[in-house]
N, C-alpha and C positions, 0 to 999 in steps of 0.2 A: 723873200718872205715865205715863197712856198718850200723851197728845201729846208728854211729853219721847222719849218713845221712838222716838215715828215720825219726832221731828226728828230722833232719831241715826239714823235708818234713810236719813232724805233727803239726809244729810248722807254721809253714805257712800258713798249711790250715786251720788250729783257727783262725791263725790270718786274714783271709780271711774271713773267716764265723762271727767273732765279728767285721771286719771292716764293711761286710756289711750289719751286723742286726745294729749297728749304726750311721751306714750309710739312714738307711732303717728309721729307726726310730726317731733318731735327726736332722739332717738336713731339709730333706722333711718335716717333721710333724713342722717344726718349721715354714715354709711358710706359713701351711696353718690359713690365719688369717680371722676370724672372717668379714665378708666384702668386702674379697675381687674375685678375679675371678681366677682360675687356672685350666691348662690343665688335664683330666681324660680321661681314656681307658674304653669302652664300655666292660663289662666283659658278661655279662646275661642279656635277655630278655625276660619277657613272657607278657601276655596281659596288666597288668597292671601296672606293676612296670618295671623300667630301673635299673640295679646297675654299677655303675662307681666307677672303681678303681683310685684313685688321690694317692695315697702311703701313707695313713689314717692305722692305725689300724685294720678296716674294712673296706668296703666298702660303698659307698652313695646310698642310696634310691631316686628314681625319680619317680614319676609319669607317666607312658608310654606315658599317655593325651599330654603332654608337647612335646614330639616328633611326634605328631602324624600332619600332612596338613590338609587342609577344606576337604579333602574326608575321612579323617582317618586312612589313611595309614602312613604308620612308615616313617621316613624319614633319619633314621640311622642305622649301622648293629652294629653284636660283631665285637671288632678291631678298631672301627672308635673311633678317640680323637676328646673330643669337649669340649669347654671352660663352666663351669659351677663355679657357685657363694654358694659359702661358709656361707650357711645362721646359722648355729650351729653348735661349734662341741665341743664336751664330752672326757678330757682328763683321767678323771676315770673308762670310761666302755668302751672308745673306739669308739663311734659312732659320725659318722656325718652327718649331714642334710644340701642336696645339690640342687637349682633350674637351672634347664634348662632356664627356661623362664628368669628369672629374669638375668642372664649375658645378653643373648642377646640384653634385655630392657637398661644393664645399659650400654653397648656396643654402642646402638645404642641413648643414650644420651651423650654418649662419644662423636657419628660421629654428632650431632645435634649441638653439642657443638662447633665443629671447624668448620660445617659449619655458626653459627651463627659468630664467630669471624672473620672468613675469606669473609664472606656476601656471602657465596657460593649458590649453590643450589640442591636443593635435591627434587627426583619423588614421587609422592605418589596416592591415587588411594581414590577417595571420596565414601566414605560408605554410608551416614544418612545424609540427612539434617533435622535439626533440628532449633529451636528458635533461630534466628537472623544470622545463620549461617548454618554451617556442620562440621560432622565430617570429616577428612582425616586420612588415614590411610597409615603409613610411612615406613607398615614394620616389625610392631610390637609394635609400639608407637601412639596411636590418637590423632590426633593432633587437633584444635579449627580452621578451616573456618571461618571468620566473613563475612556476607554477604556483605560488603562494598568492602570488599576485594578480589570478584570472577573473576570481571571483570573490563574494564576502562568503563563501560555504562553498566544499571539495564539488565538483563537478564530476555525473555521473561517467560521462560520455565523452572523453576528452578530448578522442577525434572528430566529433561532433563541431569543435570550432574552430577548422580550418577552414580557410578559405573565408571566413568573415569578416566582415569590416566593422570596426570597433573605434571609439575614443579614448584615449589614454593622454596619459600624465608624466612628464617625461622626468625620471628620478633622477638619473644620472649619465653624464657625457665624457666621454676622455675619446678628445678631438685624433690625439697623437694616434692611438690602437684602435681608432673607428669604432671604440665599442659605447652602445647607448642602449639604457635599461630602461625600460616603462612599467609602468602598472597602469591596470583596471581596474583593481579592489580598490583602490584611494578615492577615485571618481565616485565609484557604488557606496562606500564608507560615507563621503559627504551627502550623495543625495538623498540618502537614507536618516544621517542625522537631519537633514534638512526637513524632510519630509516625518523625524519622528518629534523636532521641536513643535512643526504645523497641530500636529495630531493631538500632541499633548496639550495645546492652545483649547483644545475643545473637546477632548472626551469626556466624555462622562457616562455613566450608569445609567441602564434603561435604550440606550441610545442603539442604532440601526448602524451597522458599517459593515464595511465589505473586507475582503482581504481571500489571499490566495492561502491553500494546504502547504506547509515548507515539511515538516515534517511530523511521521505517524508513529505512534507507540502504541502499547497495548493497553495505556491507560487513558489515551486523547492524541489530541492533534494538535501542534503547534500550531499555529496561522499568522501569515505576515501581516498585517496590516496597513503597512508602508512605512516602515522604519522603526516600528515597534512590534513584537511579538505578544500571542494572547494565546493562552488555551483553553482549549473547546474540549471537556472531560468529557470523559464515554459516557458518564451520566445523564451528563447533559445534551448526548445529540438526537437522541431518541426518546419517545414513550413508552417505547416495548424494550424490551430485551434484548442486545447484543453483546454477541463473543466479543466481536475485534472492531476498532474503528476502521478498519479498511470494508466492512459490510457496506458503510456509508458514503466514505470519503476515500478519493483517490487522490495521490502526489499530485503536487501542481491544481487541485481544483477550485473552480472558483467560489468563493463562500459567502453567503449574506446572514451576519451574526447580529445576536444582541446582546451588548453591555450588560453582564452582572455582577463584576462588582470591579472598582477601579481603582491602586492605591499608587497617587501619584510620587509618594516617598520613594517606591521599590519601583515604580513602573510595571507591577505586576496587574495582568490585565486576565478574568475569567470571561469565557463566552459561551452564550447559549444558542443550541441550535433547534432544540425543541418548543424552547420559549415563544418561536414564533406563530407555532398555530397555539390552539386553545387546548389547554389539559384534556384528554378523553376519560380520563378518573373523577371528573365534575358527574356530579348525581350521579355516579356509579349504580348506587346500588336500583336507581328507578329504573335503570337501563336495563340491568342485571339481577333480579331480586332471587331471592333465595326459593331454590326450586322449583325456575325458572328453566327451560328447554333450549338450548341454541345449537346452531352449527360451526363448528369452527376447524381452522387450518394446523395442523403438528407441524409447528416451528420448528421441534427441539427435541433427542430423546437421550433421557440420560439415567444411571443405575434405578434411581429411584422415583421416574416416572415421566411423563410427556407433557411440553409445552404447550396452549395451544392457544392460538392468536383468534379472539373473540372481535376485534373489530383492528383496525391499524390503532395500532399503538397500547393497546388492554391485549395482554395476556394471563393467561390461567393454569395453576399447574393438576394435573391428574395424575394422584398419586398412583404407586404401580400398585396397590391394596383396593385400589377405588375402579381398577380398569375391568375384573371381572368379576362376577360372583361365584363361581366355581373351580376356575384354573389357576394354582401353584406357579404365577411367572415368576421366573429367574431375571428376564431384561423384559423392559416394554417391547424391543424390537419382536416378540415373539408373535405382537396382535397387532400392531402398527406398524407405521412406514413415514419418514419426514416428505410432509406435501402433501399427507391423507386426510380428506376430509372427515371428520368425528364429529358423534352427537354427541355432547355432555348437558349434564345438569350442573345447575351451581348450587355447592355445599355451602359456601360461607364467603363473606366478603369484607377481607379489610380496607378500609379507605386510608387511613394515615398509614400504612408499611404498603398500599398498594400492591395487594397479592389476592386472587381469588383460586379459590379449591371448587375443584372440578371433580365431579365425576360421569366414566363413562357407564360401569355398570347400572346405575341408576335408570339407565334410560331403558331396562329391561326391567319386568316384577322381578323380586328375589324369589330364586326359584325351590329355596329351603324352607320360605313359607307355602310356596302351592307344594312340595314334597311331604310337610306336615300334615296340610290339609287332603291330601291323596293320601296317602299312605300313616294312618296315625298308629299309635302302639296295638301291637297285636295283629294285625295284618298282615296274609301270610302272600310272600312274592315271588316272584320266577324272574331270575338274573343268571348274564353269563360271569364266569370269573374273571375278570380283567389282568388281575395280579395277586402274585401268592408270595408272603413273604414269612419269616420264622413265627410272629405271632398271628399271624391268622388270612385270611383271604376277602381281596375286595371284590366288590358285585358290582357292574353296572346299574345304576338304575332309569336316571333319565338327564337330560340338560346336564350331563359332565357329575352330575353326583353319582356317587359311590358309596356304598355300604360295605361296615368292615362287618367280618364276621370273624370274631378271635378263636383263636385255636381251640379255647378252654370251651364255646359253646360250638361244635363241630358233635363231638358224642358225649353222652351221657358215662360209656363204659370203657369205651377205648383210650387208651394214654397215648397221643401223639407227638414223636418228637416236632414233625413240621408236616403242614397241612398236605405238602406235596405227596405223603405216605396214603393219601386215599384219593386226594384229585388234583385235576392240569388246570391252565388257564384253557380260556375256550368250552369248561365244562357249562352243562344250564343246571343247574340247583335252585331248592326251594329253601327258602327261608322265612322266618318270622319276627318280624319288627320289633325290635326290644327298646331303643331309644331315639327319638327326632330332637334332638337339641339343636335349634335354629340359630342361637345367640354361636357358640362355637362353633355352628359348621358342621355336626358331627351326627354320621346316622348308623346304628350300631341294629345289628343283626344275629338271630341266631337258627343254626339248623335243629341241633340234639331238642329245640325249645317244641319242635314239629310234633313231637313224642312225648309219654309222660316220663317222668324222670325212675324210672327201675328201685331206684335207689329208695323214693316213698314206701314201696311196697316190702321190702325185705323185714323187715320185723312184723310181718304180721306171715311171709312165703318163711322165713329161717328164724321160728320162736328159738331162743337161746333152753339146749340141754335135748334138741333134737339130733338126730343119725343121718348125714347125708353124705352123697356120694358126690364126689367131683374131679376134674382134668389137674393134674397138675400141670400148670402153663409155667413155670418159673422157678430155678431152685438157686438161693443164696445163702450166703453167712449166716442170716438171722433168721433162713426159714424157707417154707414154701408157698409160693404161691399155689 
């Protein structure tokens, strides 16, 4: 009984040991096919080679490279199972030839593949840009960026998005040539309509919303709003006066606008950025009344006169007629400077065109009425000659006025071609006041007026059919002098 026993006993364990040598041998070895991917056990490590046990004959050869990270560190121990790809294997000697890499790759055109059917999306991290695009990197698989495709609007900066990790949309795969094309503009195109269906749910006119600067012209600003566009006119961003919206508004800045007017047919959106505080042109004129004293800042100088900022947002122009009461300006820059502070008076104020005239000379007396009142016709003056020009010579007098004295009242007897025939600038002469006209500005002077006129006295000094003797000074055509 007992040796029947041990032969069941010996009979068993044969049958154990040949069920699993083919077991070991048939079944398993018959999986492994040519092409495809299956699970192995990490058996040996050393620097350069991996061997992976799969239930092979032998074991598989790996290149260490293949498990190593961008530092070079290993990234598997013995024990650990990982799927590897069946690239040859030899049913005569026994060997097989196994890649690490190449499952992962064809794994990860596996996960490429169902996100392309499902229009799913998948992260990836940009490497290289290169000609007409970049590359992305998925993972283990490089994928084709085409430049069209980075953004919804050209990007300034285009090495700016290397090395960043992005979501994208995988367009298209051809497994055979490894090649696989993405976009990012299709992503930003959707969340954009997404978020410009939300917006048009509820804009309206009067309303408060935010949105960043996308782009600056010289007539406004575009502004994103989140999937819809709006412009913010130069008119509209300020109460005072500006050249360029970039005074105001910078690329990329962030905006808090108000609805003014909204046309859901076009989707055309205007916005205000002044709208937000209160008009400074409210009761203008109580603020400001007519020849009324202030001080204010030169914003601005241009042919025909200077800006000048009365409070934020109220400016006023000072014509270049109004800046002095005695100086001939050619440009404002000749009394001013942008940044200087000025005293003007206010001439006049419109409230509907919102424009106030300023003047500077004002804030001094007009010095051609105290020159009237000093000096009235007939009073006789002491000036140097400033300028001597064909019809006559100017005098200083005081505060920048000048008196002409024309050639014709210089003598009574002498015939002058030009004043310079008797005197220079720098000389001091007397004269006598013949005209103060304040309204044009003009103060006329005479010397020969100093003396009586010779010319009175000759019909009573040379009765006609008298004898006299005299110089002949002059002899011509028609006679003698």
């Amino acid at each position: 009984m007992a040796i029947a026993e041990n032969n069941m006993e010996n009979q068993d364990s044969e049958m154990s040991f040949e069920t699993a040598l083919e077991q070991y041998l048939t079944p398993e070895m018959g999986d492994l096919e040519e092409g495809s991917i299956v699970k192995g056990e990490i058996v040996r490590m050393d620097d350069d080679t991996v061997l992976v046990d799969v239930n092979f004959k032998s074991e598989g050869q790996i290149p260490a490279a293949e498990f190593r990270d961008a530092q070079g560190n290993m990234t598997v121990n013995i024990g650990d199972r990982v799927d590897v790809y069946v690239v040859q294997k030899n049913e005569n000697d026994g060997t097989i030839t196994l890649s690490f890499e190449k499952a992962k790759r064809m794994q990860l055109f596996d996960q490429l593949e169902k996100v392309l059917e499902e229009n799913g999306i998948i992260k990836g991290v940009i490497t290289h840009r290169i000609k007409g695009g970049y590359t992305v990197d998925l993972g283990g698989v490089e994928a084709f960026l085409p430049g069209s495709h980075v953004d919804l609007r050209p990007v300034p900066d285009m090495d700016a998005l290397v090395n960043q990790e992005y979501e994208f949309r995988v367009l298209k795969i051809n497994r055979r040539r490894s090649n696989v094309i993405v976009s990012r503009r299709v992503l930003l195109e959707e969340a954009r309509n997404s978020a410009r269906d939300e917006l048009l749910k509820t804009l309206e006119e009067g309303q408060i919303v935010k949105g960043k600067a996308k782009n600056i012209t010289e007539y406004g600003v575009f502004v994103d709003l989140g999937g819809l566009d709006g412009l913010l006119h130069i008119t509209d961003m300020s109460w005072k006066r500006i050249r360029h919206p970039r005074e105001m508004v910078q690329l990329g800045q962030e905006l808090e606008l108000k609805v003014l007017s909204f046309d859901k047919e076009t989707q055309k959106v205007s916005l205000g950025l002044k709208q937000l505080v209160p008009d400074p042109w409210q009761d203008i004129t109580e603020r400001f009344p007519e020849g009324s004293r202030h001080t204010g800042k030169v914003t601005n100088l241009v042919d025909y006169g200077v800006f000048v900022e009365l409070e934020p947002g109220v400016e006023g122009l000072v014509h270049i007629s109004e800046m002095s009461w005695t100086r001939k300006l050619r440009h404002p820059s000749q009394m001013v400077r942008q940044g200087d502070e000025v005293e003007v008076v206010i001439l006049g104020v419109d409230c509907e065109k919102k424009r106030i005239s300023l003047g500077m000379k004002q804030v001094k007396p007009n010095p051609w009425e105290l020159v009237g009142e000093r000096f009235p016709e007939g009073t006789v003056i002491e000036g140097v000659i400033k300028n001597i020009t064909e019809f006559g010579m100017f005098i200083g007098i005081e505060d920048g006025i000048d008196g002409l004295i024309h050639v014709s009242d210089i003598s009574w007897t002498k015939k002058l071609r030009h004043p310079s025939e008797m005197y220079k600038v720098g000389d001091v002469v007397q004269a006598k006041v013949l005209t103060v006209d304040q309204e044009n500005e003009k103060f006329t002077l005479g010397m020969k007026q100093l003396t009586e006129d010779p010319w009175s006295t000759v019909p009573s000094r040379y009765p006609e059919g008298n004898i006299i003797t005299g110089t002949v000074t002059n002899v011509t055509d028609f006679g003698l002098l």
